[in-house]
Each structure stands twice: as C-alpha cells, then as structure tokens.
C-alpha positions in Angstrom: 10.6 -17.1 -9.7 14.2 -18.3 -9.3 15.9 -18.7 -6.2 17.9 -15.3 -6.5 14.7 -13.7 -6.9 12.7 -15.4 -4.2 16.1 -14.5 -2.1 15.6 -10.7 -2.9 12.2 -10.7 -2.8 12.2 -11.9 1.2 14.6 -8.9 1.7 12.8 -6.4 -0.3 9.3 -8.0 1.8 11.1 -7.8 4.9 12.6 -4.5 4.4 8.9 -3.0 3.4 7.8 -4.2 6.8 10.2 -2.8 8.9 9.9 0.4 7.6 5.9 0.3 8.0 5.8 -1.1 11.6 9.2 -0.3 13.1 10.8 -3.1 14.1 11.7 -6.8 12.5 9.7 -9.2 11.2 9.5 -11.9 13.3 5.9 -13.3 12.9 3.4 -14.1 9.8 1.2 -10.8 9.9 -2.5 -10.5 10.9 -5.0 -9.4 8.9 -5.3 -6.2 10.9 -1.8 -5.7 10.0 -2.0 -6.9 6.6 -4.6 -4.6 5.8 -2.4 -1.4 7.8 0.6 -2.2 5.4 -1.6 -2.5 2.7 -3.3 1.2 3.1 0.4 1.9 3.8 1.4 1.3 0.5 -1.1 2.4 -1.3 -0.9 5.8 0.5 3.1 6.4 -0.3 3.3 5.0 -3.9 -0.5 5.2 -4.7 -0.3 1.5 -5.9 -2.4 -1.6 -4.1 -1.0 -4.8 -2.8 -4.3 -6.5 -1.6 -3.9 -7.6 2.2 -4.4 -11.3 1.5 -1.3 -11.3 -0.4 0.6 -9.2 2.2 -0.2 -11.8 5.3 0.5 -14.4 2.7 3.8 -13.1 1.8 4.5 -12.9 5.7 4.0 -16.6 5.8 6.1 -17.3 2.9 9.3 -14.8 4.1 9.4 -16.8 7.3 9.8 -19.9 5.2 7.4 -21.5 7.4 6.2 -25.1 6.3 2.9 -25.2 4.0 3.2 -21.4 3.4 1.6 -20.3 0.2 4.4 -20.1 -2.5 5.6 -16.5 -2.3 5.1 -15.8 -6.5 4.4 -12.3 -7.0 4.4 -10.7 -10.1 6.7 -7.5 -11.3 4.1 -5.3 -10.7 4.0 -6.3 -7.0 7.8 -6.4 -6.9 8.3 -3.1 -8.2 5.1 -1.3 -5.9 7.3 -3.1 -2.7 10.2 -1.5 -4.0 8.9 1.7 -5.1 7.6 1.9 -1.2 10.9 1.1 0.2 13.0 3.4 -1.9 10.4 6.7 -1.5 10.0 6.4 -5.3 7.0 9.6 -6.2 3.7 8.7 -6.0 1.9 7.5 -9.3 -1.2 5.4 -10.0 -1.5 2.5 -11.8 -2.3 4.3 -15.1 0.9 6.4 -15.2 2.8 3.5 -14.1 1.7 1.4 -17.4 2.7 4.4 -19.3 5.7 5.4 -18.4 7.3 2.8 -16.3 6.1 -0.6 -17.2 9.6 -1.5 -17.6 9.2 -1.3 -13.4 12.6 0.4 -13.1 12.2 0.4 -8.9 12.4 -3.5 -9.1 15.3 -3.7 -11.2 16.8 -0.9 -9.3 16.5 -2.6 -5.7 17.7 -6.2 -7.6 20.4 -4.8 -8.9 21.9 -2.8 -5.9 21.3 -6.4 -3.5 23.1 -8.6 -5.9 25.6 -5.8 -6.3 26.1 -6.1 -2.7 26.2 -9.8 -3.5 28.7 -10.1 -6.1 31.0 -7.5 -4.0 31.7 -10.8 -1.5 33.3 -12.7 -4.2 35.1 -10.5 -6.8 38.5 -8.4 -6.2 38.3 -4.7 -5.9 39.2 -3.1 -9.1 35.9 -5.4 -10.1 33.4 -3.9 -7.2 34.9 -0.4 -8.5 33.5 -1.1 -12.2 30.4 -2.6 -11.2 29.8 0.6 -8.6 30.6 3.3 -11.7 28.3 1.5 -13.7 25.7 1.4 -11.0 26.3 5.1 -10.1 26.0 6.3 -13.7 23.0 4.1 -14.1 21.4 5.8 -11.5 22.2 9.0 -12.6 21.1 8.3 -16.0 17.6 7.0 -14.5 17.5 10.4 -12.7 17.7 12.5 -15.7 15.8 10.6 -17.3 12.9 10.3 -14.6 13.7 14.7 -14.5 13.3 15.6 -18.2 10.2 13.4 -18.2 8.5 15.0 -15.0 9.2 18.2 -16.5 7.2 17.0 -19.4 4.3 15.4 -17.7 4.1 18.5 -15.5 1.0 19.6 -16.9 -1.3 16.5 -17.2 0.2 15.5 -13.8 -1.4 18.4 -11.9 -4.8 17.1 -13.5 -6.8 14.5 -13.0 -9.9 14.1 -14.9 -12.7 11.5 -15.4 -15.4 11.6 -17.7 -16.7 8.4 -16.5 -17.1 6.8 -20.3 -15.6 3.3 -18.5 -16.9 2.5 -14.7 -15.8 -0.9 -15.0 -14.0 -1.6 -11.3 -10.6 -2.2 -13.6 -11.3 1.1 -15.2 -11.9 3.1 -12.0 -8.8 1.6 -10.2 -6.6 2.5 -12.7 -7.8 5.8 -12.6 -7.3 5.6 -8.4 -10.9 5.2 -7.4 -11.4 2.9 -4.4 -15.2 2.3 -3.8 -16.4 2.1 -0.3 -18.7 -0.5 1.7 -20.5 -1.7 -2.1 -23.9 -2.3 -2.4 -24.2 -5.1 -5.3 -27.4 -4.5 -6.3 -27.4 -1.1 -7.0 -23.4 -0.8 -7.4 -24.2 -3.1 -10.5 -26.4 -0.6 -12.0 -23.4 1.9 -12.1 -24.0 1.9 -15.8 -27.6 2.8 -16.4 -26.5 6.2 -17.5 -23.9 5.9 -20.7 -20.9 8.5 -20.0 -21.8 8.9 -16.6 -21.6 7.6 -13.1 -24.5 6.3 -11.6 -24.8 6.2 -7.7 -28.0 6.0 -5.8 -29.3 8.0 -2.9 -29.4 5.2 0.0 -29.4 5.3 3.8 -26.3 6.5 5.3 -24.0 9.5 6.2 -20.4 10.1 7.3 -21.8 11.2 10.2 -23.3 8.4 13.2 -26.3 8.8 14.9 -27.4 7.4 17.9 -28.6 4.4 16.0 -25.9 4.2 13.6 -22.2 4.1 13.0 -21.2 6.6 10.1 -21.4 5.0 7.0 -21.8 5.5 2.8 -22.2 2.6 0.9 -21.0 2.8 -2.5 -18.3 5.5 -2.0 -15.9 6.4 -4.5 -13.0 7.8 -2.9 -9.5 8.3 -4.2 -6.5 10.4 -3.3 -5.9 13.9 -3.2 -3.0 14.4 -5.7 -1.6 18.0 -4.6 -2.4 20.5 -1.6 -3.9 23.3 -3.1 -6.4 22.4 -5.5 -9.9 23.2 -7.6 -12.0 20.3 -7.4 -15.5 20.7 -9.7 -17.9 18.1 -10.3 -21.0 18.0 -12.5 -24.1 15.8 -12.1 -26.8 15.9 -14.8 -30.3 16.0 -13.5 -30.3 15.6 -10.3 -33.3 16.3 -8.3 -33.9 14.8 -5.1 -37.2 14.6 -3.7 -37.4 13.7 0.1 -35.8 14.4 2.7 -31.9 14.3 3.6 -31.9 12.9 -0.2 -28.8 14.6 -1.3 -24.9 14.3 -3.5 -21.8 15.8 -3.7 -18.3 16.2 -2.8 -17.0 14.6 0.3 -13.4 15.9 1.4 -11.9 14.1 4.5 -8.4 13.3 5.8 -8.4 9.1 5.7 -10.6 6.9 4.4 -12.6 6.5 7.6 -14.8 8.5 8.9 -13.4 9.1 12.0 -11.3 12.5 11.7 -12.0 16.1 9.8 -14.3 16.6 7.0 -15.7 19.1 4.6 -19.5 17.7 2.8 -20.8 19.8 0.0 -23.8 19.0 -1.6 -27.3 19.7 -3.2 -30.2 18.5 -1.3 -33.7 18.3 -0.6 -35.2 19.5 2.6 -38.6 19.5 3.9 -38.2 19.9 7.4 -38.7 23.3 9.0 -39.4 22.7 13.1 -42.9 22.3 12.6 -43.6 25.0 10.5 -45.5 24.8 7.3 -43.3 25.3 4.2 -42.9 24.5 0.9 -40.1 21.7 0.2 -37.1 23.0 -1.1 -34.1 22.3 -2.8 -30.7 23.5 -1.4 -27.0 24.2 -1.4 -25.2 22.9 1.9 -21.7 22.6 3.8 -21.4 20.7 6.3 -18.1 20.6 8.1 -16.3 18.7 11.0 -13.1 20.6 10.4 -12.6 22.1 14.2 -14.3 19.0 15.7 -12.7 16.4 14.8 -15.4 14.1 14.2 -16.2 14.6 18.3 -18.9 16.9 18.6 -22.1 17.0 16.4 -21.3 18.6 12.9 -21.4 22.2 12.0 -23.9 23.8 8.4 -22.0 26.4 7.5 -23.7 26.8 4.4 -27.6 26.4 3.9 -29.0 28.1 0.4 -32.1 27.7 -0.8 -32.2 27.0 -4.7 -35.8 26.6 -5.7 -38.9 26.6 -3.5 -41.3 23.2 -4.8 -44.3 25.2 -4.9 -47.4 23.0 -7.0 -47.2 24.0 -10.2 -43.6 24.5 -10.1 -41.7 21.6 -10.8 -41.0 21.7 -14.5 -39.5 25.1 -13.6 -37.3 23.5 -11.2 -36.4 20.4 -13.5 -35.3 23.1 -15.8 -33.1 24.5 -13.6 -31.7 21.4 -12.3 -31.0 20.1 -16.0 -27.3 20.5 -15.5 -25.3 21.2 -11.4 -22.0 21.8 -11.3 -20.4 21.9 -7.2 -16.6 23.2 -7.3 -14.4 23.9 -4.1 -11.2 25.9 -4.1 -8.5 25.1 -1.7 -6.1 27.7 -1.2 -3.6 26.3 2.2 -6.3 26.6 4.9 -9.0 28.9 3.0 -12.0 27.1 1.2 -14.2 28.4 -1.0 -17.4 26.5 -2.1 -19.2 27.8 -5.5 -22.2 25.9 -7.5 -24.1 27.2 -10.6 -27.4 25.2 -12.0 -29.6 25.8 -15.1 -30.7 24.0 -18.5 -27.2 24.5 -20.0 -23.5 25.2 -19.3 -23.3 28.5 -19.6 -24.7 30.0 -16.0 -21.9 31.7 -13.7 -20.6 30.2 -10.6 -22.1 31.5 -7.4 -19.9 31.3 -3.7 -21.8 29.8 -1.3 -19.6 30.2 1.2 -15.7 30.8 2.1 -13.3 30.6 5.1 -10.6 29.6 6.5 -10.8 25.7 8.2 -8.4 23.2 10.0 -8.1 20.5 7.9 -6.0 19.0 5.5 -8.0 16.6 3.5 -6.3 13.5 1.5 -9.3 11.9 -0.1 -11.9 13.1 -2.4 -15.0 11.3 -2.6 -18.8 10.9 -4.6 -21.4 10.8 -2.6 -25.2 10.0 -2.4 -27.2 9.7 0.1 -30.7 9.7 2.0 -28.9 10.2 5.6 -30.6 8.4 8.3 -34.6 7.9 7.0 -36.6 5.6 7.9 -37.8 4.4 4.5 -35.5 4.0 1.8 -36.1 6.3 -1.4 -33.3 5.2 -3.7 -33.1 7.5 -6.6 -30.7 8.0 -8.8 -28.1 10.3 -9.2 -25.4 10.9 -12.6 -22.2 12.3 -12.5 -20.9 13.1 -15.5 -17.5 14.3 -14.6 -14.8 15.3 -11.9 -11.7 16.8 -12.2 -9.2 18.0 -9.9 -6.4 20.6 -10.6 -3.8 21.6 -9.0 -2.9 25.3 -8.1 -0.9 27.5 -6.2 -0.9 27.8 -2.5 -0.5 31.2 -2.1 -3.6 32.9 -0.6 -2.9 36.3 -1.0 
C-alpha cells in the first residue's frame, strides 16, 4: 500500500469508528470494542472485518510505534467504505458478482483526493474535476438502479441446498456458525447434499444450571421484513427426550432478547403419567418476555404416538419434514407437513400476532438440558427464505 492509500485508509478507518461509537478515535480499541464494530459492520453492509484486524487497524491509525503494518486488502477497503457511505446491504457472494471491481473504495478514494487536489489547482480545474465526479456518480447510480431492478427477483431469495458446507462456502452464502463443537462440527458432511448437525446439550433458553447456549448454530441474517422461511430435514426422528430441530428466529445473535423456536421433537415426559413417547410439533416463544420470564409453548401437536410395534410406521412418516413460518408485519403463522414423499399438504400449527421483529434465522439441534448426552444426527437438506409483502390484510 502506498502512502496516499495508507493516508486514506486512516481517514476512511477513522471515519468508520466515529460513526459506530460516536465520538473520535483517540485510543487503540479493545477487543470488546473490536468485536462491537465488527458485528457493526457486518450488520449494515452484511460483510465481515474480523475483530483482530479491527483492534489492529486501531493501533496502526494512531501510528503508534511497533503497530502491526496497517495492509488491508480491497475487499476490507471497500466493506469500511461501503459502511461509511450507507452503501445496500449485500453478502459476500453478490459482492464477487457484481461488484468485485469494489466501486465503494474507489468511490471514497476518489472524493478524498478530490478534496486533496482542490488545495493546489485553480478553480476552473476543481470545476472539471467536480463535473466529472458528479457525472460519475450519477453514472454509478444508474447503473447500480438498472441492475437492482434486474437482480430484484433472485435478491428477494435466498436459497441453500447445502451441496458445499465448507466454512468458505457457508460464509459466502452469509452463514455464521455459533459456539462450534469440532468434533461433531467436522462431521458436517456425513450426509452428501445436506447439512448435518447433531442433537447436543443446550438451548437458547438458561436454566438454573446453565447459561443459554447452542453449539454449532448456523445463523445468518434476515434479508427482508416479511418473509416465508421453509426448511426440510430428511429423516429425522429423535428418540429421547428434549431431542429436537428446527427454525430458530431471534432479534441478535445472542440470546438475550425476543425469540420465536419451531421445531419437531420427541417427548416422553407427561407429569408422572404413563404414556406412550411421542413425537411432536412445537413453538416456543419469548416474544412478550423478552427473554425475562420463563418461555411461553404456544404450540404442542402430537405427530405420532411410539406405540411397540409402531416405529416403521412412524419412520415412514418421518422420511421427509418440512417446518415453514410466514411472517406477515407482526402475524406468524407456523405450518409443517411430514410423510414418505413430497407431496403431503402443509398443516398450521399455529398463528398469531407477536412482538418481535427478528434479524437472524438460525438451524438448530438440540437435546436441551439432559443429563446424558444422546447425540443423534439430524439432515437438512434445504432452506430458503423469500421475501413477500407486508400487507396482512
């Protein structure tokens, strides 16, 4: 990086850190900090700037002695800028498709050694160089138009078929995964075209034991308001208790504030009455709590009763699940079908009207808080998420 660079890049590092925190930088950042700008970014522009590099780029703008060399690459450059300019959230994918010239970067360069060259050169100068900026910029803005209008379609989409779970793969589809689990993370493949998670301890929801916790989580953003979100897992059929999978909606990436859990599950607990295990359809929501109070079922169907004798019948019917939520402004509506093929009609489980706004969708397994670990495993085989109107009338 030349020195005119390294000069703009301080700015354009500077600049993005005022705007997150609200005042000047005046210190190298802590981690804490780091990581905040980080999530930051990634929430605005839908692009990642680790938080190493962040706090090292802190060091290195305050030219302090035996920083780390401040030597990011375009991509970084352009995600900084993209941040500081409001550019539309994107992902890395789209970005590599359409703008892998990094037009953000070259835009914020070129306005600051505009402002630059403005010091030394006589007006009639400054007035050429300003034209030709302005009608850049309005060129870049049809351009960016007549191409949205164009990617319209696939951008109110997002699909994954989950033929490539490599971590590259997933991130450029905008996957973050959550508190990993190596060994059974690793055996994300074990299924081709298909995700493979694993039902271990934990829940989004604490106990008196333990904090609230999902390890291996796949979470990424929520790309519009109103939305259909449908996932299908192929075989799944859990056998203990709290054993369960799904769709986790929340609003941030902790688990801390309002959430919506839909899954299927496995349930042999009935207050000390004796009953047949079953296999079940359940919401679970936080949405009115907050995360404060205890959670609220709001949905609890029965599916198949595990009767001996039964259970070819019910791994039959639990060949192929399907879980699909429609969000609507504030009304939600949670429908699931199962059976040996794809052909079954959706059934609601439950609809209504709840106070939350998530951000983040998320794959789930888990066993909730047992005391002995059953770890079995659970495919998905797709997710998609499409946008649709708001209007709930």
């Amino acid at each position: 990086m030349n020195d005119l660079n390294k000069k703009i890049f301080i700015a354009l590092f500077k600049e993005a850190c005022e705007k997150c925190f609200g005042f000047p930088l005046a210190a190298p950042l802590s981690e804490t900090d780091s990581k905040f700008l980080s999530n930051e970014i990634f929430d605005r522009t839908g692009l990642v700037i680790g938080a190493k590099s962040i706090k090292n780029y802190s060091v290195f703008a305050l030219n302090i002695k035996r920083s780390v060399p401040g030597n990011p690459s375009d991509a970084t450059l352009d995600t900084l800028a993209r941040y500081v300019l409001n550019a539309p959230f994107t992902s890395e994918m789209k970005r590599k498709e359409n703008e892998s010239h990094y037009p953000f970067w070259f835009q914020y360069r070129s306005s600051f050694t505009g402002s630059l060259s403005g010091r030394r050169e006589n007006p009639v100068n400054v007035k050429k160089r300003v034209i030709i900026f302005l009608f850049t910029i309005f060129l870049a803005s049809v351009i960016f138009i007549v191409m949205s209008m164009l990617r319209r379609n696939s951008e109110d989409v997002f699909t994954d078929n989950f033929n490539a779970v490599q971590e590259d793969s997933l991130a450029e589809k905008g996957w973050m995964v959550k508190s990993i689990d190596t060994a059974s993370w690793n055996r994300r493949y074990e299924k081709p075209g298909h995700l493979t998670l694993f039902t271990l301890i934990g829940d989004n929801w604490k106990n008196d034991a333990n904090p609230a916790g999902i390890k291996n989580l796949l979470m990424r953003r929520v790309p519009t308001d109103c939305f259909i979100a449908e996932i299908h897992l192929t075989g799944f059929i859990p056998g203990h208790n709290w054993q369960q999978a799904g769709i986790l909606l929340t609003e941030d990436q902790s688990f801390g504030g309002k959430a919506l859990r839909f899954s299927i599950l496995y349930n042999d607990f009935f207050g000390g009455y004796k009953k047949p295990a079953e296999i079940l359809i359940q919401v679970i929501s936080s949405a009115e709590s907050g995360g404060i109070s205890k959670p609220e079922e709001i949905a609890h169907i029965p599916l198949f009763s595990i009767e001996p004798g039964n259970e070819e019948i019910v791994r039959n019917n639990l060949a192929l699940s399907v879980l699909k939520i429609e969000k609507k402004e504030d009304l939600f509506r949670f429908l699931y079908t199962t059976g040996p093929g794809e052909s079954f009609a959706f059934k609601e489980a439950v609809s209504g009207r709840f106070n939350i706004r998530p951000r983040y969708i998320s794959l789930f397994a888990i066993q909730g808080w047992a005391d002995q670990i059953f770890s079995e495993p659970v495919y998905f085989d797709s997710i998609s998420v499409v946008s649709i109107p708001c209007d709930t009338q």
